[in-house]
DSSP file (Angstrom, degrees, kcal/mol; ACC not computed):
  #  RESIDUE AA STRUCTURE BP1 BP2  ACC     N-H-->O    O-->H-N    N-H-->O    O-->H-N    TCO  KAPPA ALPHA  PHI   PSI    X-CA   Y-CA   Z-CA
    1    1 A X              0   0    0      0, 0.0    91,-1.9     0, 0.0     2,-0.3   0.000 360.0 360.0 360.0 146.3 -177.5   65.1   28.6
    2    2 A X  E     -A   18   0A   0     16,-1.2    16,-0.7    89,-0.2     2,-0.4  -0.823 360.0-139.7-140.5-161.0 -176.8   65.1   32.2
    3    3 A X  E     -A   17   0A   0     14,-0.3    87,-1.9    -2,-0.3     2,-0.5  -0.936  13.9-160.5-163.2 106.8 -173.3   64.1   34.1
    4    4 A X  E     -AB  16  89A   0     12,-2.1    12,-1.3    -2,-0.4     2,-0.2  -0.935  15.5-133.0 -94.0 136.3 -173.0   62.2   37.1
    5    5 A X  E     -A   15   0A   0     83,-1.9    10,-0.2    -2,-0.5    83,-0.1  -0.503  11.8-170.1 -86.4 150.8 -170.2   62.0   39.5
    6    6 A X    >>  +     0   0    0      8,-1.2     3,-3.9    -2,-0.2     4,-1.2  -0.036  37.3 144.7-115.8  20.9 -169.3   58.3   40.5
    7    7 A X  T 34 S+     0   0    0      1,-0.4    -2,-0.1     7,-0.2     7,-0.1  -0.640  82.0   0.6 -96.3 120.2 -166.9   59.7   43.3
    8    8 A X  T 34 S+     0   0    0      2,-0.2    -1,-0.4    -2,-0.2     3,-0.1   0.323 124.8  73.6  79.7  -7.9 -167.3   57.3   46.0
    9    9 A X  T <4 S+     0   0    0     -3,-3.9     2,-0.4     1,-0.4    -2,-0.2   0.759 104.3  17.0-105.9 -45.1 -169.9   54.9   44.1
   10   10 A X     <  -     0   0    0     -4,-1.2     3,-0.4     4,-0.1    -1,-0.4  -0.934  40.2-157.7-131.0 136.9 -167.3   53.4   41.6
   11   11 A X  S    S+     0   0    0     -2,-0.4    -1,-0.1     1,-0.1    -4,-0.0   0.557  90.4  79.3 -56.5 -19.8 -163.6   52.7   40.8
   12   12 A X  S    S-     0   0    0      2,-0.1     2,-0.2    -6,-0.0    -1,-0.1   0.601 108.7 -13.3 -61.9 -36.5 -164.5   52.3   37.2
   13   13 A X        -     0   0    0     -3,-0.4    51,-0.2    -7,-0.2    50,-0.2  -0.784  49.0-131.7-151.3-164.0 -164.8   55.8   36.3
   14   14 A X  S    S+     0   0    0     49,-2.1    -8,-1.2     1,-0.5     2,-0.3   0.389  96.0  21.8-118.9 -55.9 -165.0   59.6   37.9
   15   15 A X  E     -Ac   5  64A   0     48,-2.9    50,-1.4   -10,-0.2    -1,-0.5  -0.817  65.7-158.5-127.4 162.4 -168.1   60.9   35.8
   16   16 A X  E     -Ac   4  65A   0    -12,-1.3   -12,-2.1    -2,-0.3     2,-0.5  -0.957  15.1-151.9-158.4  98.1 -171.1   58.9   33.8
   17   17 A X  E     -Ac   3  66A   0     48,-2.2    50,-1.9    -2,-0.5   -14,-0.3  -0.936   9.0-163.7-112.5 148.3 -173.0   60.6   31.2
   18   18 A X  E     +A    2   0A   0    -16,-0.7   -16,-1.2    -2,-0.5     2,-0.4  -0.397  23.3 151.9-104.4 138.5 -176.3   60.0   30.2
   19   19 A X        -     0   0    0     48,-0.5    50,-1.0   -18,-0.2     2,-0.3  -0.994  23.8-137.2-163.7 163.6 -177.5   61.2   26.9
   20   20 A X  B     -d   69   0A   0     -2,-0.4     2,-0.3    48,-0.2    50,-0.2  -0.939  12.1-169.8-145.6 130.9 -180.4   60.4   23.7
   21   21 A X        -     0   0    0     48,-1.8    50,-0.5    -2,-0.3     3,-0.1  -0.680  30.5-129.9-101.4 172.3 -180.8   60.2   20.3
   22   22 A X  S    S+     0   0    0     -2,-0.3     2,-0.3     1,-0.2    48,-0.1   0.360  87.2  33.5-103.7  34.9 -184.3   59.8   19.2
   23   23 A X  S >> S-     0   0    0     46,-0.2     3,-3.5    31,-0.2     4,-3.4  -0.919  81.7-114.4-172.5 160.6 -183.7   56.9   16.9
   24   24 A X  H 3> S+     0   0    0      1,-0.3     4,-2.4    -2,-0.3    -1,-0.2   0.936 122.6  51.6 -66.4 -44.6 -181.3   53.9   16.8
   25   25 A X  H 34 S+     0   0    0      1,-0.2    -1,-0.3     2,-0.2     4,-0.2   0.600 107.1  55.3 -64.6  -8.9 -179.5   55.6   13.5
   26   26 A X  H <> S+     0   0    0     -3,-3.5     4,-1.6     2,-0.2     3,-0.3   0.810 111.5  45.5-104.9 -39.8 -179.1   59.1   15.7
   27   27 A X  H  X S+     0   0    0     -4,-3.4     4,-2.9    27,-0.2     5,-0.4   0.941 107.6  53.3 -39.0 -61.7 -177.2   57.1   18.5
   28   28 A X  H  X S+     0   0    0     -4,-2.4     4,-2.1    -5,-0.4    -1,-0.2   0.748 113.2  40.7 -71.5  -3.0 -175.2   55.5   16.6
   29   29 A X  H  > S+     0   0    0     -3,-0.3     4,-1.5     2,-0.2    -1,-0.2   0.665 114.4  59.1 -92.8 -38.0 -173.9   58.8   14.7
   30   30 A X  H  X S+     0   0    0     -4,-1.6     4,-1.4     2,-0.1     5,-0.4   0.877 108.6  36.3 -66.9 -44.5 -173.9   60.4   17.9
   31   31 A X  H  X S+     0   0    0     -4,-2.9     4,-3.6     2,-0.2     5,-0.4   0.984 113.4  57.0 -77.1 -47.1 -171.4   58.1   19.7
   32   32 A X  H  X S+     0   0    0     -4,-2.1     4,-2.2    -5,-0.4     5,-0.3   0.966 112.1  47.6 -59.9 -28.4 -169.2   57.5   16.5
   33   33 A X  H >X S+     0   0    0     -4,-1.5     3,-2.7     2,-0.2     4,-1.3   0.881 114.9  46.4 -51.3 -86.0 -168.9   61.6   16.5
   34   34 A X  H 3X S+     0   0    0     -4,-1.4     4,-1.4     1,-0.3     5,-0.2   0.877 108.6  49.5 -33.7 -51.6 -168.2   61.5   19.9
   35   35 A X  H 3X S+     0   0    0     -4,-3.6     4,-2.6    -5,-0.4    -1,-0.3   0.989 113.0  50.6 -55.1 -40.8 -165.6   58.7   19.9
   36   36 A X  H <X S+     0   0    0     -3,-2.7     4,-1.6    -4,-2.2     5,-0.3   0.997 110.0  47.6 -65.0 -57.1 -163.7   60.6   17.0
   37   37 A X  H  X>S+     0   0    0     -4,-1.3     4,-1.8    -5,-0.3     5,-0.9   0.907 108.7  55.6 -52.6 -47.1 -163.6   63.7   18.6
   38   38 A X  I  X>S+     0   0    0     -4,-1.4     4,-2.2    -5,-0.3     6,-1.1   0.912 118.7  36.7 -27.9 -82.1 -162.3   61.8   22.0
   39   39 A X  I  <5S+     0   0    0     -4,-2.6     4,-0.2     4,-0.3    -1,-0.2   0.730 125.2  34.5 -75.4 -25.9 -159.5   60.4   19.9
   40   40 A X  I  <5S+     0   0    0     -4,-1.6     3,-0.2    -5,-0.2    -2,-0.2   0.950 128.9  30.8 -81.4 -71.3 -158.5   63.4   17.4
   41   41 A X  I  <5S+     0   0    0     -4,-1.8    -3,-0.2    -5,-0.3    -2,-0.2   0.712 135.5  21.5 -86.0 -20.3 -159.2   66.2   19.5
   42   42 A X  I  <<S-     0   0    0     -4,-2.2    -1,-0.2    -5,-0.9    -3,-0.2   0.399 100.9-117.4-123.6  -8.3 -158.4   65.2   23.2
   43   43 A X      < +     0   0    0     -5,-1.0     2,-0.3    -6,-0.4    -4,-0.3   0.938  67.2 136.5  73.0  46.3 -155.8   61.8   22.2
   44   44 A X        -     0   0    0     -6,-1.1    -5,-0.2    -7,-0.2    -1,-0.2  -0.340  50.6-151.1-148.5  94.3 -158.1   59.1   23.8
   45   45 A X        -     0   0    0     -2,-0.3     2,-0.3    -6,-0.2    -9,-0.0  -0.042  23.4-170.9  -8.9 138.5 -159.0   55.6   22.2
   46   46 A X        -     0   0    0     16,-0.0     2,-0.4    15,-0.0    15,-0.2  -0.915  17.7-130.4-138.5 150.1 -162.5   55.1   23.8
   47   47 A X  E     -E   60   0A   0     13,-1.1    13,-1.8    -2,-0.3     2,-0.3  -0.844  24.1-148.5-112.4 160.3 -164.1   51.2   23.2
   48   48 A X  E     -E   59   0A   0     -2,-0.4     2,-0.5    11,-0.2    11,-0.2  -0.901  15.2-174.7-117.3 124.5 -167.8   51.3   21.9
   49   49 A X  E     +E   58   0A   0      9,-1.0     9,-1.8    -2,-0.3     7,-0.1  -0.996  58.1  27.6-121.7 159.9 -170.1   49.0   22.6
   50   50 A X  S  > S+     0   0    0     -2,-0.5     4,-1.0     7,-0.2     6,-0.6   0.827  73.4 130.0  86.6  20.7 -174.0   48.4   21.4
   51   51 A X  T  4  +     0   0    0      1,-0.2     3,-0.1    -3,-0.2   -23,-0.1   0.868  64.7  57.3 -92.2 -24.8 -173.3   50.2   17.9
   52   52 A X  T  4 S+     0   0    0      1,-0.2    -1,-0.2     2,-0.1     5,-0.0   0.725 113.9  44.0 -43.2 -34.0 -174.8   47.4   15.9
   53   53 A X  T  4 S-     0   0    0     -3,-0.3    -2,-0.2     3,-0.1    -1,-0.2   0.559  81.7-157.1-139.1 -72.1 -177.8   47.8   17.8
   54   54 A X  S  < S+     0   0    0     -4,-1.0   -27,-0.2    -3,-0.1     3,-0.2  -0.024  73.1  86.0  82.4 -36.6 -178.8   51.5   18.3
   55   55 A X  S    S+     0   0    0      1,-0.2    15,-0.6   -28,-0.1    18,-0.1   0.450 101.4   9.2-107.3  18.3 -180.7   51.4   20.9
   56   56 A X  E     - F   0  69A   0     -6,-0.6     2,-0.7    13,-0.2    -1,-0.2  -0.436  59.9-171.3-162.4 107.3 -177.8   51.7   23.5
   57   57 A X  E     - F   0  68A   0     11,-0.5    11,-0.6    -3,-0.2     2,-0.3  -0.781  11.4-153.4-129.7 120.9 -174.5   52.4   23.1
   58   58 A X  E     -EF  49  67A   0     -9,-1.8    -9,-1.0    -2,-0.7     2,-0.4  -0.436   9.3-171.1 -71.1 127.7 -171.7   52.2   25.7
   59   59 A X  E     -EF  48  66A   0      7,-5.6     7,-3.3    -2,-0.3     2,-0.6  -0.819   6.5-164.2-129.8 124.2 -168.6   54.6   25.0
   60   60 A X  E     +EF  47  65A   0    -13,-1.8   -13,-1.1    -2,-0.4     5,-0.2  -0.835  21.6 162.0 -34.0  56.9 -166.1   53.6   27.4
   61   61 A X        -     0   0    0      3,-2.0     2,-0.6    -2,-0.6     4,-0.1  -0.010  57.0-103.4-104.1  22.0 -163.3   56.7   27.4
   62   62 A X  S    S+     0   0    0      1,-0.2    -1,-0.1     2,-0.2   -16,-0.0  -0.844 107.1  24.0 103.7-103.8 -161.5   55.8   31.0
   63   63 A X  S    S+     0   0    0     -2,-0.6   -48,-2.9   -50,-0.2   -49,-2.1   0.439 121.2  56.1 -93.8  16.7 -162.6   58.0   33.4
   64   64 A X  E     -c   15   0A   0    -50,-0.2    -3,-2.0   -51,-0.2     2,-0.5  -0.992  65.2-158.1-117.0 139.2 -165.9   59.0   31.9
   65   65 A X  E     -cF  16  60A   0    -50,-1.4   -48,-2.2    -2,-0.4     2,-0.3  -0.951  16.7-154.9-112.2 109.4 -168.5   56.2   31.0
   66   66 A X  E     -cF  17  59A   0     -7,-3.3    -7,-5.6    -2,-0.5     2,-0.3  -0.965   7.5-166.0-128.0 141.1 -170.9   57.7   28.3
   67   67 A X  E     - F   0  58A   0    -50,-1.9   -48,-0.5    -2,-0.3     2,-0.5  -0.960   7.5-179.6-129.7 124.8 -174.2   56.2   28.0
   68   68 A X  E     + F   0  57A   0    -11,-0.6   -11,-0.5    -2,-0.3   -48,-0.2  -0.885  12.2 162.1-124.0 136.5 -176.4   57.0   25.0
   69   69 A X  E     -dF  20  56A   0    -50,-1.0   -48,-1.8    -2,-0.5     2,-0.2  -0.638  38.9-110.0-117.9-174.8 -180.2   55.4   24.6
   70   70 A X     >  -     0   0    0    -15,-0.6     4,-1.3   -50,-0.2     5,-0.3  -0.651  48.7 -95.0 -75.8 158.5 -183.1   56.0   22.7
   71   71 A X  H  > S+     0   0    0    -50,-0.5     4,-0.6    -2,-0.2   -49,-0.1   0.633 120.5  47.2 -58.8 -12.5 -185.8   57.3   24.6
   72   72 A X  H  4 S+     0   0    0      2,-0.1     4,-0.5     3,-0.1    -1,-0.2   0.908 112.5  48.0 -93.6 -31.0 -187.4   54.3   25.3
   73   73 A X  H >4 S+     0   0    0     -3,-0.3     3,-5.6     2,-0.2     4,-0.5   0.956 108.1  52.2 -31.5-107.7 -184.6   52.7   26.3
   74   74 A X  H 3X S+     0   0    0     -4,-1.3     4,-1.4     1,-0.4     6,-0.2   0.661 117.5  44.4  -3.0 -47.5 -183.3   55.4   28.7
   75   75 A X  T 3< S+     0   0    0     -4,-0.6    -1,-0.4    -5,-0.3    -2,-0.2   0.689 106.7  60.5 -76.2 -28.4 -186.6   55.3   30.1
   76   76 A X  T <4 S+     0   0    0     -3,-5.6    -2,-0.2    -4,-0.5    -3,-0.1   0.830 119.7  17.9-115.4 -72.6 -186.7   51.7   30.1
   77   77 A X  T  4 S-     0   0    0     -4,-0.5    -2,-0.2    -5,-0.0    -3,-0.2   0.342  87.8-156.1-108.1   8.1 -183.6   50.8   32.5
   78   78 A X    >X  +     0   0    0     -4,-1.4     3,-2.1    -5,-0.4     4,-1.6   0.768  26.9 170.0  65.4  22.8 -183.2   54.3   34.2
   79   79 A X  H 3> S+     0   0    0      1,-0.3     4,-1.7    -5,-0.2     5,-0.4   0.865  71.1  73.1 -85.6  -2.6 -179.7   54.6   35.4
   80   80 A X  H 3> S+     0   0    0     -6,-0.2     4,-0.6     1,-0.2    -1,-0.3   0.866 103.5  44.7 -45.7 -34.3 -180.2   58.5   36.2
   81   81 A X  H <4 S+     0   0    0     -3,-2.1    -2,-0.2     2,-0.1    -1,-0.2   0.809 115.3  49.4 -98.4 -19.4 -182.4   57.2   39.3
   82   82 A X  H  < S+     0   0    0     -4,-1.6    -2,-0.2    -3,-0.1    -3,-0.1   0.985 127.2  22.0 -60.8 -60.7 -179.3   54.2   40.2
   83   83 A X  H  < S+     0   0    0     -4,-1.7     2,-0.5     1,-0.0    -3,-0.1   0.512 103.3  90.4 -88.6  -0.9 -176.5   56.7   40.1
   84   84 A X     <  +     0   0    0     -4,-0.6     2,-0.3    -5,-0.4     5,-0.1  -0.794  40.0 170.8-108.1 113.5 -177.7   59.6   40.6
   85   85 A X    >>  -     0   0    0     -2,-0.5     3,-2.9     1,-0.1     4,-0.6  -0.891  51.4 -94.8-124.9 143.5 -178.1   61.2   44.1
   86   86 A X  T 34 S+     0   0    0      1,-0.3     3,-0.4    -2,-0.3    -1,-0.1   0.749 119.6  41.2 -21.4 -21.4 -179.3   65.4   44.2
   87   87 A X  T 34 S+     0   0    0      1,-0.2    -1,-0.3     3,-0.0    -3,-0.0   0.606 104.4  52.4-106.8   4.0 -176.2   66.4   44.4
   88   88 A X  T <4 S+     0   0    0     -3,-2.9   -83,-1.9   -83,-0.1     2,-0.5   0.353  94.3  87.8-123.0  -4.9 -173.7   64.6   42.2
   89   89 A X  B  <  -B    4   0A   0     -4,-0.6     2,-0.3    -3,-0.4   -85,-0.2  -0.895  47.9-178.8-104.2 143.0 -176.1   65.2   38.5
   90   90 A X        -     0   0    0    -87,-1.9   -87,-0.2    -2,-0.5     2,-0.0  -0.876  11.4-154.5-105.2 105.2 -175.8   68.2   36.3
   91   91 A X        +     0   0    0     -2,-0.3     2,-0.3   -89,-0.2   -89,-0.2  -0.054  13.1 179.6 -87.6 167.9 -177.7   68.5   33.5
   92   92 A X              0   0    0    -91,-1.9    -2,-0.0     1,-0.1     0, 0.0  -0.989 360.0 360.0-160.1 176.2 -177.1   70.5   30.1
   93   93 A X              0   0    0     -2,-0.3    -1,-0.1   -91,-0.0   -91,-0.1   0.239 360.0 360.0-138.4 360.0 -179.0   71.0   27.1
C-alpha cells in the first residue's frame, strides 16, 4: 500500500491510497472490510465503486480516495507514476 498526498494536485481529496489484492475475490473483501471499519469504527459512510467487478475498486471516504487493483490492473493504468511525485508517497507494508 502506499499513500499519496494530493495537496496542491486536487480539491477532491487530501490523501490517495493505492493498494492490491491478488485476485478479484481478495479486493472485493478487502474494500468491504475497509468500508465497514470506516463506518463502525471512525463514523464515515464511504461510496464503493467497481465491487461487481474485482478488478478495481474505488472507495470514496471524503478526504481520502482508496484505490484497490489487482496486480495487473495496478500495473496496467499506473496512477502511482500520475500522482505521485518523490516527495508526497509513503509506502507501508
Amino acid at each position: 500500500m502506499i499513500s499519496i498526498s494530493l495537496s496542491g494536485k486536487s480539491e477532491m481529496a487530501d490523501f490517495m491510497v493505492i493498494g492490491s489484492g491478488r485476485s478479484a475475490r481478495q479486493v472485493t473483501a478487502i474494500a468491504e472490510k475497509l468500508a465497514d471499519r470506516l463506518k463502525h469504527e471512525a463514523g464515515i459512510v464511504s461510496r464503493i465503486e467497481g465491487k461487481d467487478q474485482g478488478d478495481w475498486v474505488l472507495i470514496d471516504a471524503g478526504d481520502v480516495i482508496v484505490h484497490i487493483f489487482r496486480p495487473e490492473v495496478r500495473a496496467f493504468y499506473q496512477l502511482e507514476k500520475m500522482w505521485m511525485s518523490p516527495r508526497t508517497a509513503t509506502s507501508s507494508v
